[in-house]
N, CA, C and O atoms as a Tinker XYZ file with bonds, in Angstrom:
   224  protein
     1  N      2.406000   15.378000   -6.956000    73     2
     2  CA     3.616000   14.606000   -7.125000    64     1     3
     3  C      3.812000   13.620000   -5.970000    63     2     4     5
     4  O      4.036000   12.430000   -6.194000    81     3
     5  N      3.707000   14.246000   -4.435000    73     3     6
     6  CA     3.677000   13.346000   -3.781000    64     5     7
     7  C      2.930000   11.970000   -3.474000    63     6     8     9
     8  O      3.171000   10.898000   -2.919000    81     7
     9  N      1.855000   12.624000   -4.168000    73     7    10
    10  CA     0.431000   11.648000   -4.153000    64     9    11
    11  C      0.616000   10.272000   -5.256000    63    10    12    13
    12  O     -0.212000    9.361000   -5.214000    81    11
    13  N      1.692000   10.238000   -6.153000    73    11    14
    14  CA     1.958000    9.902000   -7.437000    64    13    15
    15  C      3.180000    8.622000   -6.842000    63    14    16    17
    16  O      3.359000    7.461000   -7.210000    81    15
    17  N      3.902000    9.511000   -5.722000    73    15    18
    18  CA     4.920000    8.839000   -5.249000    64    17    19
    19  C      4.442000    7.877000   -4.588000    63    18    20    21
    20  O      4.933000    6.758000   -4.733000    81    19
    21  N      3.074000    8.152000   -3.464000    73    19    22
    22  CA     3.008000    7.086000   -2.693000    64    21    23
    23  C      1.875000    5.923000   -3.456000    63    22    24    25
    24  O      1.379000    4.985000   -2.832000    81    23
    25  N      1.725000    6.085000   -4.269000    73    23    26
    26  CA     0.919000    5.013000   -5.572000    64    25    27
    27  C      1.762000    4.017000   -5.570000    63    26    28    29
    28  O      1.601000    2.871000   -5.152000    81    27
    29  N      2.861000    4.612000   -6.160000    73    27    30
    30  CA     4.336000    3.701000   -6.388000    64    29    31
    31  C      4.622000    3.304000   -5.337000    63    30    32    33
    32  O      5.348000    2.334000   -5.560000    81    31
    33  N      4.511000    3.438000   -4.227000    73    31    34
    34  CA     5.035000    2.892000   -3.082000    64    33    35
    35  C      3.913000    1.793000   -2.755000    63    34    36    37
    36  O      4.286000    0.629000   -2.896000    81    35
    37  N      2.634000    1.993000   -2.352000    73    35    38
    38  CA     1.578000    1.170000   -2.153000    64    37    39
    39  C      1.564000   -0.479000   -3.385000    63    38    40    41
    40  O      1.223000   -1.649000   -3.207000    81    39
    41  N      2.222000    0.427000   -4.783000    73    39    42
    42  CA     1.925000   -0.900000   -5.422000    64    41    43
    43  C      3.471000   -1.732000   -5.678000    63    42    44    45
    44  O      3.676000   -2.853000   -6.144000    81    43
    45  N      4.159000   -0.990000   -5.315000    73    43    46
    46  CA     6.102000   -1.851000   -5.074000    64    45    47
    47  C      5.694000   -2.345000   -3.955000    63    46    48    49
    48  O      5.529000   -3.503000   -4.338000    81    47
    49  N      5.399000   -2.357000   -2.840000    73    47    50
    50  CA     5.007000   -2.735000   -1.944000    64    49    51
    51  C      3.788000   -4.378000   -1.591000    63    50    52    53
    52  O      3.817000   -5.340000   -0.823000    81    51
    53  N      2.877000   -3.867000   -2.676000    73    51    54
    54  CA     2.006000   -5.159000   -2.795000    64    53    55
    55  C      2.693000   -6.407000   -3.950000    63    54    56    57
    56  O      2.516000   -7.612000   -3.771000    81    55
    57  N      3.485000   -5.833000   -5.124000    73    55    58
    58  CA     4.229000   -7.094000   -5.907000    64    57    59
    59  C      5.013000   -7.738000   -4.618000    63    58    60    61
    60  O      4.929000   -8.925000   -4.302000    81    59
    61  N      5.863000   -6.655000   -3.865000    73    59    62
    62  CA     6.957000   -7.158000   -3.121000    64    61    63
    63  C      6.341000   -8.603000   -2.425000    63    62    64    65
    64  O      6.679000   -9.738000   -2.760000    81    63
    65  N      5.316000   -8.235000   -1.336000    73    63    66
    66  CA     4.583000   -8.683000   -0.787000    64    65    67
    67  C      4.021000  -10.322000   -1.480000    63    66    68    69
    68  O      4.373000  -11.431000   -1.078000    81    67
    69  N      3.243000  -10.064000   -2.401000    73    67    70
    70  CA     2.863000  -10.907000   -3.933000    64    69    71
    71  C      4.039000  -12.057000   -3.172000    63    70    72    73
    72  O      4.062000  -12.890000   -2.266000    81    71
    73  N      5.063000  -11.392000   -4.343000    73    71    74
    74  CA     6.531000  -12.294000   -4.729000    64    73    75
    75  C      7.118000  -12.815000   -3.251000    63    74    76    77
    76  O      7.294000  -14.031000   -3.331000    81    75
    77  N      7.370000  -12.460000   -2.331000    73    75    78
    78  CA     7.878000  -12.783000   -0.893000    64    77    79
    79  C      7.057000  -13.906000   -0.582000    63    78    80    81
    80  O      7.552000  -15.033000   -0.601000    81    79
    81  N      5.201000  -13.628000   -0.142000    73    79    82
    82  CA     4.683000  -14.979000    0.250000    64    81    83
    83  C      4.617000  -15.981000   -0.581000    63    82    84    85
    84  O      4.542000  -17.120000   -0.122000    81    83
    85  N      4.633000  -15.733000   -2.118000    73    83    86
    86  CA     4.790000  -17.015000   -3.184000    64    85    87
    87  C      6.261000  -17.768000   -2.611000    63    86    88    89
    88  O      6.320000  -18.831000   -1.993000    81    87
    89  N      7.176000  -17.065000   -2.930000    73    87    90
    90  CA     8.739000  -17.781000   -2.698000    64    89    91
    91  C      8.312000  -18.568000   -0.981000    63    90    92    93
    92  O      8.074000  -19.765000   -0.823000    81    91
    93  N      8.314000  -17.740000   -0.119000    73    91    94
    94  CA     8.411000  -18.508000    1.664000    64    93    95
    95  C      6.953000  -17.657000    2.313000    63    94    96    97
    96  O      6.758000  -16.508000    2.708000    81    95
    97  N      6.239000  -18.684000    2.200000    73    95    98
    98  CA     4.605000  -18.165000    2.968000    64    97    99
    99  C      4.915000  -17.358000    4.673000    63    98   100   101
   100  O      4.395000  -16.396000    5.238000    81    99
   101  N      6.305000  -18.581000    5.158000    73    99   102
   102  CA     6.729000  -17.923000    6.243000    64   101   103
   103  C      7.509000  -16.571000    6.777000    63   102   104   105
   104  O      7.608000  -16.141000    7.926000    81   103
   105  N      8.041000  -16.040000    5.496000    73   103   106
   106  CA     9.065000  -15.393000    5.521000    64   105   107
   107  C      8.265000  -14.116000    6.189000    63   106   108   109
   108  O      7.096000  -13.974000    5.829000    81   107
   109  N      8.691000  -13.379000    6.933000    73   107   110
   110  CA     8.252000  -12.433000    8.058000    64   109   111
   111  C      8.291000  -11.425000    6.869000    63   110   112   113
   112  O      7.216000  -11.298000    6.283000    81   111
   113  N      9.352000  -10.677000    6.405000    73   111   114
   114  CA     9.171000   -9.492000    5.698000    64   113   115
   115  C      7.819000   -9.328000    4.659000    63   114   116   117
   116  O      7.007000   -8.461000    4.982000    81   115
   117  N      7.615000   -9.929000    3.731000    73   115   118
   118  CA     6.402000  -10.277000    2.881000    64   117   119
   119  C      5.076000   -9.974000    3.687000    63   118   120   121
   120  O      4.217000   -9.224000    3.226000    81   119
   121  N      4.929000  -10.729000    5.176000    73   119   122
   122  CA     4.130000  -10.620000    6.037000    64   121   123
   123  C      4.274000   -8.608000    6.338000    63   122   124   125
   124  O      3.330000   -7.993000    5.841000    81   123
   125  N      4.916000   -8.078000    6.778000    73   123   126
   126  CA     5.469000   -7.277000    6.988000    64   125   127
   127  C      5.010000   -6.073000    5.928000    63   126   128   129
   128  O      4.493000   -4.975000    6.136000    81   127
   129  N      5.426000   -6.757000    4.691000    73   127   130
   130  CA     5.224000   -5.270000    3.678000    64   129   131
   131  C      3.698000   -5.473000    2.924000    63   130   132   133
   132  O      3.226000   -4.575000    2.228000    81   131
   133  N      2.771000   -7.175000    3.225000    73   131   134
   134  CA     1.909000   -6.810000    3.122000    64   133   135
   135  C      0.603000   -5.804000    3.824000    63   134   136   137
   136  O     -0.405000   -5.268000    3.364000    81   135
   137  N      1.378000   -5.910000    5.460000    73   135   138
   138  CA     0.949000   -5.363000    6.341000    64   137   139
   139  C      0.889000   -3.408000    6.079000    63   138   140   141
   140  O     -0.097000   -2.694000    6.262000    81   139
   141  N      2.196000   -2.995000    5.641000    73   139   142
   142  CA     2.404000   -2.063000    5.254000    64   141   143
   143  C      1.542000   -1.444000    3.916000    63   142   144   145
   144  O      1.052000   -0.325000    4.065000    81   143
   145  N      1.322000   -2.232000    2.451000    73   143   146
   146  CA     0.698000   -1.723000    1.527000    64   145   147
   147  C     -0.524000   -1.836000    2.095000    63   146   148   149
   148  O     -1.253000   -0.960000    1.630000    81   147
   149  N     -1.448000   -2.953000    3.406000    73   147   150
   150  CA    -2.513000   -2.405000    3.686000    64   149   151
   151  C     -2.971000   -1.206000    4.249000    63   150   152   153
   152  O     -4.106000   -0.756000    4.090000    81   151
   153  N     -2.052000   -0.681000    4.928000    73   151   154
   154  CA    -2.532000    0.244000    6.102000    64   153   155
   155  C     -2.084000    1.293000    4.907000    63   154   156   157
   156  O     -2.654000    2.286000    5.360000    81   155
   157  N     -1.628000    1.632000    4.025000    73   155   158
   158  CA    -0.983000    2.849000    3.045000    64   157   159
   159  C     -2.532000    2.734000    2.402000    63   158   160   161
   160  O     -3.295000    3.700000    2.386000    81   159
   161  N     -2.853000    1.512000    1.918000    73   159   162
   162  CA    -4.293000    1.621000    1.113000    64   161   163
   163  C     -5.431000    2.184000    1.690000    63   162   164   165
   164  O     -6.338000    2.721000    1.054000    81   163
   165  N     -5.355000    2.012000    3.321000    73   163   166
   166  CA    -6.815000    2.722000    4.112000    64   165   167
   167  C     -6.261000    4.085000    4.033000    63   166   168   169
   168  O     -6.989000    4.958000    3.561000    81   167
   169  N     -4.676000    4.490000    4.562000    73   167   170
   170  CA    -4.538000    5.861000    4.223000    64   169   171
   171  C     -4.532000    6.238000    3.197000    63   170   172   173
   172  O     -3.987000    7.335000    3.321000    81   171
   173  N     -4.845000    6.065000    1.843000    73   171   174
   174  CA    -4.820000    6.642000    0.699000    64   173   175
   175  C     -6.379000    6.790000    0.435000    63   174   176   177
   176  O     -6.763000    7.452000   -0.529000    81   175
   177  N     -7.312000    6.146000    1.333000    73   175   178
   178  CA    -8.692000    6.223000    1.079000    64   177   179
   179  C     -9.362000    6.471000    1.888000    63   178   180   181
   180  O    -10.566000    6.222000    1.964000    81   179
   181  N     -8.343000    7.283000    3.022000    73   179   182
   182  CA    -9.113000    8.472000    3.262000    64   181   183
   183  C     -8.915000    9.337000    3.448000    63   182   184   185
   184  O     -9.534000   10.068000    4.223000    81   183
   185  N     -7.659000    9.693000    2.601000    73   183   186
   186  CA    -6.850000   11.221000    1.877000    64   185   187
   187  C     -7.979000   11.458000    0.683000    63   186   188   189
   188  O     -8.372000   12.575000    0.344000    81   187
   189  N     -8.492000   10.034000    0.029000    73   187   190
   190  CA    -9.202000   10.500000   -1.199000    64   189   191
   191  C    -10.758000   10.877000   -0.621000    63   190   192   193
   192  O    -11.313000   11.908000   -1.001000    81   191
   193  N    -11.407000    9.940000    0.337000    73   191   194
   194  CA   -12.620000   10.645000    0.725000    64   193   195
   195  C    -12.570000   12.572000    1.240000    63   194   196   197
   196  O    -13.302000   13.559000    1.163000    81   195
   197  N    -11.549000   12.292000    1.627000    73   195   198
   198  CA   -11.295000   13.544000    2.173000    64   197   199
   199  C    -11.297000   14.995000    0.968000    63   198   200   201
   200  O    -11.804000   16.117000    0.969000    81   199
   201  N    -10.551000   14.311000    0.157000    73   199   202
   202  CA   -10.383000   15.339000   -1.027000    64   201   203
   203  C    -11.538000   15.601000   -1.869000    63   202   204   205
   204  O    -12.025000   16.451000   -2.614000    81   203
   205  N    -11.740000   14.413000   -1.364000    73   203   206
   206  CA   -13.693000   14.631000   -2.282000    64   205   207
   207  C    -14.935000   15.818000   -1.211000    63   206   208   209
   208  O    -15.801000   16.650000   -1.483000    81   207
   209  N    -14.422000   15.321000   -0.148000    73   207   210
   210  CA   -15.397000   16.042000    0.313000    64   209   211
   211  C    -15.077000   17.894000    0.214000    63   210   212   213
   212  O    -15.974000   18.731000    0.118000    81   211
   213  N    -13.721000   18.172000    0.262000    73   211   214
   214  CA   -13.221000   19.489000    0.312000    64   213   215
   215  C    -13.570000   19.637000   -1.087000    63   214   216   217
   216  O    -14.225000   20.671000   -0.961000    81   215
   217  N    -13.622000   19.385000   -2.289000    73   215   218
   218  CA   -14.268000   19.109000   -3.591000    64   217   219
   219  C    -15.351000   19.771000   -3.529000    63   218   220   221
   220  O    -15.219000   20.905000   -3.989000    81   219
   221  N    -16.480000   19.506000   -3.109000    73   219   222
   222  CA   -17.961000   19.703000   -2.734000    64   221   223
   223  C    -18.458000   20.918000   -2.381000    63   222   224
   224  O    -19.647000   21.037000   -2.088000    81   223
């Protein structure tokens, strides 16, 4: 469930992002929450390498 939650968060996060630098390229937040859905995406991939390997 939690894992489900932060999906939704990683990808509200990248439209947000999306929609923010389209409207103002400058606008800091956009900068900000794209910064955020990146670093959620390396942590989500390597919660999943991880789960793979305990898998094995």
């Amino acid at each position: 469930m939690a894992l489900k939650r932060t999906y939704m968060l990683v990808l509200v996060s990248m439209i947000f992002s999306v929609v923010e630098m389209t409207v103002d390229p400058g606008f800091f937040v956009g900068r900000i929450s794209l910064a955020f859905s990146g670093f959620l995406m390396v942590l989500l991939s390597l919660l999943f390498v991880k789960n793979l390997r305990r898998a094995e």
